[in-house]
N, C-alpha and C positions, 0 to 999 in steps of 0.2 A: 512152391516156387523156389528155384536154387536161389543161389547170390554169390560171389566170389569174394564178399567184403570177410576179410580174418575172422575168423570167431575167436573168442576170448582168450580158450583152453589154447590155439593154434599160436596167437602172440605170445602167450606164454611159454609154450614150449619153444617156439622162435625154430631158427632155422636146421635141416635137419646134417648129420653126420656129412650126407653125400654132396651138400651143397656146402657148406664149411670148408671140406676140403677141394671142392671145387676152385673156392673164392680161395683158397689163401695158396694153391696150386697158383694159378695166373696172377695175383699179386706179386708169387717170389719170381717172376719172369723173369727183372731186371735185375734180381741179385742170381739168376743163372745163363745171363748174359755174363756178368764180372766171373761166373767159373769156368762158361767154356772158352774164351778169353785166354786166362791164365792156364790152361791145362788143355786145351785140342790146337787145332789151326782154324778152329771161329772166332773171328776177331770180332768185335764189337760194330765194326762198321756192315758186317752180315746177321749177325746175331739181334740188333735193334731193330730193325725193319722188319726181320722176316720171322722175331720172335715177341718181343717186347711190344713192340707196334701192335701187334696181331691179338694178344693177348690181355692189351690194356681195352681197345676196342670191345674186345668180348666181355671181358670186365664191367666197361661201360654200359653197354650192350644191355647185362643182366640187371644193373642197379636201374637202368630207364625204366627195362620191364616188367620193373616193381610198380610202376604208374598203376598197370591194369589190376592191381590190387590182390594181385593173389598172395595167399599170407604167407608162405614162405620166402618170397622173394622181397616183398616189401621188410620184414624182417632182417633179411640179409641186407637189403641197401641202407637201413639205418644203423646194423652194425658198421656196415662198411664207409659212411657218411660221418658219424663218428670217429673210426679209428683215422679217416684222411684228418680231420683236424687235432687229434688229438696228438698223431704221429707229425704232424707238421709244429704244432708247439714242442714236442720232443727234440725234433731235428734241430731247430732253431737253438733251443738249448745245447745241444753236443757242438754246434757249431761255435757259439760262442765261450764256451768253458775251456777249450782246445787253445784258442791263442793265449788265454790268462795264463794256463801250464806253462805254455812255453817263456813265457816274459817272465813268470815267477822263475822256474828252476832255471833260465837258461838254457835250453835244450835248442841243441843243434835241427831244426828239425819246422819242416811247412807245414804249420796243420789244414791247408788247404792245396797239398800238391795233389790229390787225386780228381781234382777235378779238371783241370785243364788235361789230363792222360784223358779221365772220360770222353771230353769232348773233342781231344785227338782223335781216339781210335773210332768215336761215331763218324766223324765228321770227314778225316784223312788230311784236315787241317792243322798247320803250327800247334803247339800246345800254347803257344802266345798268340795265337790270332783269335779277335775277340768273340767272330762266331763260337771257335772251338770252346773257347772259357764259357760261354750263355749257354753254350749248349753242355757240355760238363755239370756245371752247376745246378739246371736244368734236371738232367742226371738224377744226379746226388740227392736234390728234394724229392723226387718218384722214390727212389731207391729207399730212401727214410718212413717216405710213407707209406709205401707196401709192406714191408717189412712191418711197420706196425699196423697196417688192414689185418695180415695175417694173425697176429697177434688177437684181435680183437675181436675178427671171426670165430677164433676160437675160444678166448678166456672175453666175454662181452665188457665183464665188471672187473679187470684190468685187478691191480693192488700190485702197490709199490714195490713188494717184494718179487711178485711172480715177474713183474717191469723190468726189474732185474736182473733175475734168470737168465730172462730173455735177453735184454742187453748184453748178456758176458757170452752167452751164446753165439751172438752175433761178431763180438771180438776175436772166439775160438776161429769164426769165420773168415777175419781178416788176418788174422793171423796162417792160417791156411794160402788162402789167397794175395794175400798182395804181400806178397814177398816178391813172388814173380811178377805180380801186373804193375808193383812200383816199382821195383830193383830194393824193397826195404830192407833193414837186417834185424832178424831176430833181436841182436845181440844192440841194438840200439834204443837206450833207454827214454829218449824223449817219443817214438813212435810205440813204444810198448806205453807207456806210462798216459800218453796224450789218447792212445789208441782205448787202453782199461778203464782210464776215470770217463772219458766222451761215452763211450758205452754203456757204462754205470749209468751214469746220468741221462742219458737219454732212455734207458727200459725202467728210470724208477718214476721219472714224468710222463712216460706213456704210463704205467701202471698208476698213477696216481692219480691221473687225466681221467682214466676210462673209469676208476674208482668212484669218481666224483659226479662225470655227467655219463659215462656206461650206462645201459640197462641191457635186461636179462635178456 
């Protein structure tokens, strides 16, 4: 008689190459919304609906269809069940280490100006009207935490340093990108500096997060 419930060897080995890179494909949705953005004529108020939207759904989609118990997908939604909490204590942290920079050095500089821009370009609202800001903000926590599903799909058991990595990775990223999607300057040391250590911090508490409650 079959059964669909994981065998032992199937949890252990967890989920396979083609499904890793499935899930961490439609996780970066919302950080390839912030690229086509800053470098085509898709702005965000096209790009969320008709990419991000669609993408998180499917997303959703696969972690349900882990209920029916088949062992690679169940697999994948506890990797992925994981990294959302894990990357949402990460974000929390980047979020709050960013205003401390600025009050310690002085630095000319909002460490929360991207998120009223996010929820301008979703929305086509003020970047001061308080839809635009809920929804921005909104934003930014998806955005934190995909970025670390991806991570987790792929490294399950996280460590501080690969967190890391990853984090500075993600700065090469903003550094790329939001120059143009904020008007930033290279050459301005409270957005490089607020931008380096936020990132630090936020890929050494995912990796340290997934280290601790991660499994293989």
């Amino acid at each position: 008689m079959t059964t669909t419930e994981p065998t032992v060897e199937a949890q252990q080995r967890g989920p396979s190459t083609r499904a890793k890179l499935l899930g961490a494909g439609l996780a970066g949705a919302s950080g390839l919304a912030v690229i086509l953005d800053a470098f085509t004529n898709w702005d965000m108020s096209a790009t969320v609906p008709l990419v991000v939207v669609p993408a998180t759904l499917l997303f959703g989609g696969l972690v349900f269809a882990s209920l029916r118990r088949f062992s690679e997908l169940d697999r994948f939604a506890e990797r992925t069940m994981i990294g959302i909490a894990c990357g949402l204590l990460a974000t929390i942290a980047y979020d709050l280490v960013r205003p401390v920079l600025v009050t310690i050095f002085q630095f000319n500089a909002n460490p929360y100006k991207a998120m009223p821009l996010f929820g301008s370009r979703i929305t086509g609202r003020p970047t001061d009207d308080g839809v635009a800001v809920l929804v921005g903000w909104l934003y930014h926590f998806w955005n934190g935490i995909s970025f670390a599903v991806m991570f987790a799909l792929v490294r399950p058991r996280g460590g501080w340093f690969a967190g890391l990595l990853w984090g500075l990775g993600l700065q090469i990223f903003t550094i790329l990108v939001y120059p143009s999607f904020l008007e930033a300057r290279l050459d301005d040391v409270g957005f490089m500096v607020t931008g380096l250590v936020g990132h630090s911090i936020w890929g050494a508490v995912l990796g340290a997060s997934l280290q601790r409650w991660g499994r293989e």
